[in-house]
N, C-alpha and C positions, 0 to 999 in steps of 0.2 A: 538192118537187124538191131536189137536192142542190144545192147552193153552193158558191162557191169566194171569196169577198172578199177586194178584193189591196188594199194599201196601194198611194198610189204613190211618192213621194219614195223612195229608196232602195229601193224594192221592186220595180216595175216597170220604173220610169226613173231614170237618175243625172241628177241634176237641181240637182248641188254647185255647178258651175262657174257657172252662170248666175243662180244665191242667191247665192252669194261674189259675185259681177261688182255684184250689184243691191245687198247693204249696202254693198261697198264705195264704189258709187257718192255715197250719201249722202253718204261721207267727203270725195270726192273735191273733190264741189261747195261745200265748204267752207274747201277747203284743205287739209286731214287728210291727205290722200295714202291709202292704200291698206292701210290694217293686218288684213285678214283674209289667209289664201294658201289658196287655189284648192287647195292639195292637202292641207297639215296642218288647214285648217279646214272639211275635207270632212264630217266626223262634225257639227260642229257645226250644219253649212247643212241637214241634215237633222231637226234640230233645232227648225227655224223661222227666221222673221225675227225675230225679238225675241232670241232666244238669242245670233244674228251679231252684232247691234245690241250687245248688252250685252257680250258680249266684244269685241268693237271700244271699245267704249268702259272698259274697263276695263284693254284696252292701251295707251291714249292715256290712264290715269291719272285716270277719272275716276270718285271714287269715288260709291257709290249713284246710279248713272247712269239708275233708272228713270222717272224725268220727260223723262228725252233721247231713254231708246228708246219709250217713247209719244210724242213728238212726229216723230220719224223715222220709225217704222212706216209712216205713210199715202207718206213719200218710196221708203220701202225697197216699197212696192208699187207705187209708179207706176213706180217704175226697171224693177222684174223686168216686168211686166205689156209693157213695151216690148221688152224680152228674153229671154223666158222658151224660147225656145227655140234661141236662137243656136249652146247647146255641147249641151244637154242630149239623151239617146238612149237610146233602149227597150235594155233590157237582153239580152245574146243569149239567143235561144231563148222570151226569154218571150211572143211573140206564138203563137210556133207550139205551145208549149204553153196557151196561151188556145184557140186553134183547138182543140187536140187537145180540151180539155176542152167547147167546145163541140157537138165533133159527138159529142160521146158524151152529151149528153143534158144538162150540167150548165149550171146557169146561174151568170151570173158579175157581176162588179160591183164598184166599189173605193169605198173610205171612205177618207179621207183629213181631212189637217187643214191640207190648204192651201185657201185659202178658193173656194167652189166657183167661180166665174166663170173662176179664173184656171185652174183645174184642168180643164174645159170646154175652155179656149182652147188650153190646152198638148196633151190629149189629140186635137182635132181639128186643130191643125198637125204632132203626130205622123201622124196618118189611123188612130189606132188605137180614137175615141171609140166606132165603132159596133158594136165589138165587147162595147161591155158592158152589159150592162142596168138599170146602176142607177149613181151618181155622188150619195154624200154626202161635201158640205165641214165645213170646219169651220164652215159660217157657214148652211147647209143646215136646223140646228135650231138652239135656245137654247146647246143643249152642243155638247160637242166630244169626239174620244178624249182619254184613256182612258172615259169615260161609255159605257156599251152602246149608249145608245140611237142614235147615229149608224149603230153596225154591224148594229143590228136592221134599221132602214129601210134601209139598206145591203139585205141580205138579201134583206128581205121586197118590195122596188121591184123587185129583179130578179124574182122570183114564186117566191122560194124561201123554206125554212122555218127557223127558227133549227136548230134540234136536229138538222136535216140541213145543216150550213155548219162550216167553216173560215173563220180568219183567215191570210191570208199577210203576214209583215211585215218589218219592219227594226229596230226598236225596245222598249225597255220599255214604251213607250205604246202599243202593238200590244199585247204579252204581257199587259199589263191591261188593256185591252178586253174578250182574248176571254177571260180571266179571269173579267172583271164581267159577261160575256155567256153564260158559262157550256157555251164549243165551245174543241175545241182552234186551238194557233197551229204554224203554220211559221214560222219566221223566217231569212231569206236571209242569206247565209256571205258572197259574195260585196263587200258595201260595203265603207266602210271601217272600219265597226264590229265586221267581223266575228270576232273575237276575244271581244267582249263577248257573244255570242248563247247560247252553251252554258251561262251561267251564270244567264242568265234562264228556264231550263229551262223550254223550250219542249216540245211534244208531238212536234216534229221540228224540223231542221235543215234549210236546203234549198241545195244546194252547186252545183245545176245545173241549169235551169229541166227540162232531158228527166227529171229524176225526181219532179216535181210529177204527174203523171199517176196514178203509182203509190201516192204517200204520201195524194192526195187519196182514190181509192178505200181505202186501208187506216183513212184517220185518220174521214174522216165517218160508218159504221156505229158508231164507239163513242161518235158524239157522241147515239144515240137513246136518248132515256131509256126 
């Protein structure tokens, strides 16, 4: 069966505002006050939690701060895991191109490296979990992306086959997945990365979820060996 595998943090959903709210929070409850911003540290929240955590803490001066972002982690989850969807919102068009890619036969599914629970809870308080057939986190197996092997289960959970699948994403750790995985990548224009996308030369661009339809049917026949 063909495949279609979507990232979701920046790919699916913007999901910045509600990462920034949750490192910041750490800060907050400390005294720190608030040193991420919601829009310049939008690239970063997609990033991860660790990545906020360590530049937060490297603008409040603290140097080799990674004993602080491992103790903050477990805080920076409980915070977001209470908010994860207060700002956060499916991207336009990409549900109705999920549909469109449904009813023509493909199966679909997202890997991602937010850890799976939280990514469950966010996808069914959007109401859009049951559109997909397969959900790996980062905590799903031993590894994580870039490692294939998330985006294989990824794949093969939905009942699809590698060598027939796309990776849709937002990131270099996307573009090295389906690299290690050996299918082509789309990568969405759209965030706030998107300037960095063309250089990670991807097998496509994707600038408007209505032309995922078309690029999937053209890019999955070259993915059979």
């Amino acid at each position: 069966m063909r495949t279609v595998i979507f990232d979701l943090d920046g790919t699916l959903a913007d999901t910045s505002r509600d990462l920034i709210d949750a490192a910041n929070a750490c800060f907050e409850d400390v005294g720190l006050g608030l040193p991420l911003d919601p829009l310049q540290d939008a690239t970063t929240a997609f990033l991860g939690g660790r990545a906020m955590l360590r530049l937060a803490f490297q603008r409040l001066g603290v140097a080799a701060p990674e004993a602080e972002v491992e103790a903050q982690f477990p805080v920076f989850l409980a915070h977001y895991a209470q908010n994860l969807d207060r700002h956060t919102r499916i991207y336009p068009g990409a549900v109705d191109a999920v549909e469109r890619l449904r009813s023509a036969g493909y199966r679909v599914g997202i890997c991602t490296n937010k850890p799976e629970a939280l990514a469950e809870d966010l996808l069914a308080r959007l109401g859009v979990r049951g559109m997909f057939g397969s959900l790996v986190g980062a905590d799903t197996l031993p590894v994580r992306k870039p490692d294939p092997a998330p985006y294989r289960a990824a794949v093969e959970r939905a009942g699809g086959a590698v060598p027939l699948s796309i990776l849709i994403g937002d990131s270099a750790t996307d573009r090295n997945t389906a690299r290690a995985a050996g299918v082509p990548c789309v990568l969405v224009t759209f965030g706030p990365a998107a300037a960095e996308m063309p250089a990670l030369e991807p097998e496509a661009l994707l600038a408007d979820y209505a032309e995922l339809f078309d690029l999937a049917g053209r890019l999955i026949p070259q993915a059979v060996p």
